[in-house]
N, C-alpha and C positions, 0 to 999 in steps of 0.2 A: 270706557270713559268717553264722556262726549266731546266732541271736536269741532274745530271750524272750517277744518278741510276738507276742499272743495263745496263746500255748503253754499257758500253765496258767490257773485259775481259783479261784478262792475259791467254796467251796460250802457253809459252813457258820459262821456266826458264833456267838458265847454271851459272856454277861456276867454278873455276878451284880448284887444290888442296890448301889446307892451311897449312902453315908452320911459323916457325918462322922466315926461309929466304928461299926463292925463287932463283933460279939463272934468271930468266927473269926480262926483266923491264917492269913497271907497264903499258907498252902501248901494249907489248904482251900479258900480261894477261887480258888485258879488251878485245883485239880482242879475246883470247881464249872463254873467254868466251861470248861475244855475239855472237861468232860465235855457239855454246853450248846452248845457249839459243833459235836462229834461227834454228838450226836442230831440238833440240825439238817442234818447232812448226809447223816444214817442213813449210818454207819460207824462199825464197831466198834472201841474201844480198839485191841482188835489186831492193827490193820490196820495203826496210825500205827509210820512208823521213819522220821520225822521231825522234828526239833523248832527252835523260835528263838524265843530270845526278850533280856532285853536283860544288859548287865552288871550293873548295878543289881539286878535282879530276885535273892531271895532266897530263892527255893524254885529249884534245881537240877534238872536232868534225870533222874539217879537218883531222887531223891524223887517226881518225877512219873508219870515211866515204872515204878515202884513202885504207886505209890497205885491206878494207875488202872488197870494188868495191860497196858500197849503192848507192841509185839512189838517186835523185836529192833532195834534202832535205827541206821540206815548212816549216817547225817547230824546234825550237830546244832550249833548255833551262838549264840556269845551277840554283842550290836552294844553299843560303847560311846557314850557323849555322853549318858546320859538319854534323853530324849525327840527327840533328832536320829535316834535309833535306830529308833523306830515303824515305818514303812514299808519297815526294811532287813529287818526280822525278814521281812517277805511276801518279800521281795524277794531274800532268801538262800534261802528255802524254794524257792520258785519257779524260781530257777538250779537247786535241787537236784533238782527232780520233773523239769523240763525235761530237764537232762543225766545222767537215770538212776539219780541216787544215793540218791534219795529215792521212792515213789509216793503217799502220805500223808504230808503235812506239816501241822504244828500249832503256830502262833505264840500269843504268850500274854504278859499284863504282868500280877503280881497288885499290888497294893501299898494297905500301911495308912501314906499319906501324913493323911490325918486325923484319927486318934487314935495316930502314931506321933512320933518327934522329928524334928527340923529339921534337915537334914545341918548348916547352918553353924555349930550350937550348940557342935561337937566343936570349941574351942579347943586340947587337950591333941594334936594333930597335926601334925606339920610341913610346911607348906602346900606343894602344892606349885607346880611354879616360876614357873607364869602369877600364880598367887593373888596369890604374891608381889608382884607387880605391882598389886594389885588393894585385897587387905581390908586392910594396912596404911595406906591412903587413903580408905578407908571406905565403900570396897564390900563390904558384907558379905556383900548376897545376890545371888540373882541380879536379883529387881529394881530394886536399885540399878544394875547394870550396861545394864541395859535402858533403865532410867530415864537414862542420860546420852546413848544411843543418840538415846529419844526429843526431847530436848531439842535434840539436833542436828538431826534433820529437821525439829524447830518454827523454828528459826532459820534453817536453811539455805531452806526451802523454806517456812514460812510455814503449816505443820500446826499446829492447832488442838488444841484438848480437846474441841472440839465435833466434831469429826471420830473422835477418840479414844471418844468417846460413843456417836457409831454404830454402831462395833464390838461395843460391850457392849452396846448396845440391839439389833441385831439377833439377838446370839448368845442375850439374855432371853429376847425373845420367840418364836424357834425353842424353848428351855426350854418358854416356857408353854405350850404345845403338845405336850410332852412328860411324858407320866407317869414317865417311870424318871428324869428328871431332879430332881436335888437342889433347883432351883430351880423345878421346876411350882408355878403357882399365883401365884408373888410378881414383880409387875412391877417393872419396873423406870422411872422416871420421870427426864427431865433434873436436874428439882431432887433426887431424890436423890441424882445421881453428881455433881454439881455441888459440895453439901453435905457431900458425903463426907470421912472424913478422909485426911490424904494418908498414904501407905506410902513413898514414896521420890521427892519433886516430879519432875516434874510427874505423876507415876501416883498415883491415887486407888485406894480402896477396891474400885471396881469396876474397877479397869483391871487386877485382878490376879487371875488363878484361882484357882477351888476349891481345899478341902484336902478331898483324898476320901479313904475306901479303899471296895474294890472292884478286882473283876478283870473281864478283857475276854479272848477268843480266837477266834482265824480256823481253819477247813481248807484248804488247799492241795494241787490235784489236779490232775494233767493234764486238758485242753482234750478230750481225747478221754470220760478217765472222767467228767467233769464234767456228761456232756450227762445219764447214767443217774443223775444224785443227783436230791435230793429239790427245787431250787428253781432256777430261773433262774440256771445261771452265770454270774457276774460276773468277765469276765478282767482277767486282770493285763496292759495293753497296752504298758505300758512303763514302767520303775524304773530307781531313780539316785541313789545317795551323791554328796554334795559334802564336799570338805575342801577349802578354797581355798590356793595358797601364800601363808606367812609369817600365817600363822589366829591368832586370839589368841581365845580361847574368850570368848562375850559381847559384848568389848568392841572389838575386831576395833585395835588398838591398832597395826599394824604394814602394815594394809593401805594404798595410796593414798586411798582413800576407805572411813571405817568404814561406811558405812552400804551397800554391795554385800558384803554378809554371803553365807555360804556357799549362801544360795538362789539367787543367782545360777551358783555352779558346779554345782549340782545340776539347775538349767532347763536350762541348755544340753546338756547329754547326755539327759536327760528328753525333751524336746524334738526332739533328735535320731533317736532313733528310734522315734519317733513317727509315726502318718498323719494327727496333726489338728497343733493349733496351740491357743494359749490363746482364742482369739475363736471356738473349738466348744467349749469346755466348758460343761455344762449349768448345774454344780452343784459348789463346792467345798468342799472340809471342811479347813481351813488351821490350822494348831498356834496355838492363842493361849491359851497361858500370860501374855503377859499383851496388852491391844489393838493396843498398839503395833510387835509382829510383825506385826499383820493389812496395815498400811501397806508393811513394808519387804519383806512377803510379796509382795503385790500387783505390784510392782516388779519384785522377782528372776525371779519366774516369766512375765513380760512383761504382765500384765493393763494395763498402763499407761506410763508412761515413768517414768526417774528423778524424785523428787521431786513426782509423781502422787500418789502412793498417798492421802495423807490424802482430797485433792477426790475420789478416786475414790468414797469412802464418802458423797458425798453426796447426795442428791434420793434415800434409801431401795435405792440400788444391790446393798445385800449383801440387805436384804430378800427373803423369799417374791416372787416376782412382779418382782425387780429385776435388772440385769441379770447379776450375778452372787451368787445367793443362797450365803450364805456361811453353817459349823457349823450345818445343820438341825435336828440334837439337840441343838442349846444351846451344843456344845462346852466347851472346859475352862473356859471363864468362868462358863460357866451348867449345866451337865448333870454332868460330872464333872470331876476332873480324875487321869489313871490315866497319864501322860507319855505321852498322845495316842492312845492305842491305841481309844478309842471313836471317833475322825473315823476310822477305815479301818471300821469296823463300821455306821457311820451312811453310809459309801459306800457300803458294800455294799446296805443299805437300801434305798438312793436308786435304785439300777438295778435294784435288784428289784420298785421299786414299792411298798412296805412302810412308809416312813417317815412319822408322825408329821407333818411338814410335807413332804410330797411334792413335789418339783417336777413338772408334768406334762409325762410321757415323755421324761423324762432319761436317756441314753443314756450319755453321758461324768461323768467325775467328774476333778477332782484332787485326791491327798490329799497334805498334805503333812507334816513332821516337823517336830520343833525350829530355829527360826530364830536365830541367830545362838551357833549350837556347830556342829559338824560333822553335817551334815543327810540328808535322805533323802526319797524324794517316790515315788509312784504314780499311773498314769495306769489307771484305769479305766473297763469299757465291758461294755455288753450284746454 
C-alpha cells in the first residue's frame, strides 16, 4: 500500500515578527513570510505549484501566487476547523509532492488576531446549528467551551489548577528563552496565575493564549530533493486528520465520553503508520490555545492513560530536561498565537538542532492541531 512515510520533508520555514499589532496587513505578512521560508530552502518563487493553507486565512492563492511571481500552480488547498487545520495544510502538501501533483509545496497562516476583531463579536449572523446548542447557554467563546470541558476532567478525575499551571509555566519559560516570543523576558510565577483574573472558571488569565498577529510558513519537498536544500531535512513521518463520529465542535456534547475529543481519532491512524510509538518521542509541540488541551492532548495521543494527563504535568515533566518537553518556543500561551502554525516551525527547529531551548539530539517530534474541533497531527523525524 502506498504511504507518505518518510516521502517528503520540510526544508524551509519563515515567520515574521509577532506582536499584538502589526502595521501591515495580513497579505503582506503571509508574502513576508513565505518568501522567509523560500529563502531558507534556497528556492525560487517560481518553483512553488503548490499551496495550503487554512479556510480562515484571508489572503487567497491568487493574491499570493500574484504578489510573489509562483509558477503555475497544479495543487492547492485550504483545511477547515481554525486551528484543528495546522498540520493538515503539511499534510495535504505532502499527499500532493508525494503523488506527483505537486513538487514545491508551501503552507502558510497569516493572521491579525491581535489588533483584529473577535469572531464572536458578529451578533448580526445566524448561528450556525451546533452554536445553537451552545452561545444561547452562554458559551460565547471558545473558552467558555473549554472551560466546561476542563471542569469535567477536575471532577472526573481530580485535575487541578496546579496542574493547569504547569502547562503555562512550562510553555513561559520555553518563551523566556525565546527572543521572537511575545513573552521573552516576563516570567511567569505561581502567585501570579493564581491571582489572576478568571476569563471563563475555572481558566485564568494565563490559561488562555496570546492575541497575536503575525505570519508563519513551511516548504514541502520530496525526500529525494530534500537532501540538495540548504538545511537538515526534517521528514514528514506520518499525518492524520480526526473527525470523530457524532463530533460536536468544542464541547463534544453527543459523544459517550466528552472528554476523548477528536485527538484520540487522529492518534490512532497517526500512530498507525507509524515506526515508533508515543514512549520515542523526543520532543512535542502540542496546540495549547488554552492549558487545558495540553492534559486531554496528552491522553488522546497515548502519553498517558485516561484521566492521567493533568499528574502527568507534574515533578517538571513538560519542562527542558523532563520527560516530555512540551511548546519549546513558548507556543500559543507564551510565543505567539497564529492557530498553531508556529508548533510545526518550532518542530522543525528542534530536529534541526536550531531551537532556542534545544532538546539534546532530538530526533522525533509530535506536532499536533487544535484539540477539541476536528484536528490534525504530525509525526516528525531527522
Amino acid at each position: 500500500m502506498a504511504t507518505l512515510k518518510d516521502a517528503t520533508a520540510v526544508v524551509g520555514i519563515g515567520q515574521t515578527a509577532f506582536a499584538k499589532q502589526l502595521p501591515e496587513s495580513e497579505k503582506a505578512l503571509a508574502c513576508r513570510a513565505i518568501l522567509a521560508a523560500l529563502h531558507d530552502a534556497g528556492i525560487d518563487p517560481g518553483e512553488v505549484d503548490g499551496l495550503a493553507s487554512y479556510t480562515m486565512e484571508e489572503t487567497d492563492e491568487v493574491e499570493v501566487a500574484k504578489a510573489l511571481g509562483l509558477g503555475d500552480l497544479t495543487f492547492f488547498s485550504k483545511v477547515g476547523y481554525g486551528g484543528g487545520g495546522s498540520c493538515a495544510t503539511v499534510a495535504h502538501l505532502a499527499a500532493a509532492v508525494a503523488t506527483g501533483q505537486a513538487s514545491v509545496g508551501v503552507a502558510w497562516r497569516s493572521r491579525k488576531r491581535g489588533s483584529g476583531p473577535r469572531p464572536w463579536k458578529n451578533t448580526g449572523v445566524q448561528l450556525p446549528t451546533p452554536a445553537q446548542w451552545t452561545r444561547p447557554f452562554g458559551l460565547l467563546r471558545p473558552v467558555d467551551e473549554i472551560a466546561m470541558l476542563a471542569r469535567r476532567h477536575m471532577h472526573e478525575y481530580g485535575t487541578t489548577r496546579d496542574h493547569l499551571f504547569n502547562v503555562a509555566l512550562a510553555c513561559r519559560n520555553r518563551a523566556n528563552q525565546n527572543p521572537a516570543a511575545v513573552m521573552y523576558e516576563r516570567p511567569l510565577t505561581r502567585d501570579m496565575y493564581m491571582t489572576s483574573r478568571w476569563i471563563s472558571e475555572p481558566l485564568c488569565l494565563f490559561d488562555n493564549c496570546l492575541e497575536t498577529d503575525g505570519a508563519l510558513a513551511c516548504v514541502i519537498v520530496s525526500a529525494e530533493r530534500a537532501r540538495d536544500c540548504r538545511h537538515r531535512p526534517v521528514y514528514v513521518h506520518s499525518a492524520a486528520q480526526g473527525l470523530p463520529a457524532q463530533h460536536h465542535g468544542m464541547v463534544n456534547y453527543w459523544n459517550d465520553d466528552p472528554l476523548t475529543g477528536p485527538a484520540w481519532t487522529a492518534a490512532r491512524h497517526l500512530w498507525k503508520h507509524a515506526d515508533f510509538g508515543p514512549e520515542d518521542v523526543d520532543v512535542a509541540q502540542i496546540y495549547d490555545a488554552f492549558t487545558a488541551l495540553i492534559p486531554l492532548s496528552l491522553e488522546g495521543y497515548g502519553f498517558c492513560g485516561r484521566g492521567e494527563g493533568g499528574a502527568f504535568t507534574e515533578g517538571g515533566a513538560l519542562e527542558s530536561g523532563g520527560r516530555l518537553p512540551l511548546n519549546t518556543s513558548g507556543g500559543g500561551l507564551s510565543e505567539a498565537y497564529v492557530h498553531g502554525f508556529n508548533l510545526i516551525n518550532e518542530g522543525v527547529r528542534q530536529l534541526r538542532g536550531t531551537s532556542t531551548a534545544q532538546v539534546p539530539d532530538a530526533a522525533t517530534c509530535l506536532v499536533t492541531a487544535g484539540e477539541g474541533v476536528p484536528t490534525s497531527a504530525l509525526l516528525l523525524r531527522t
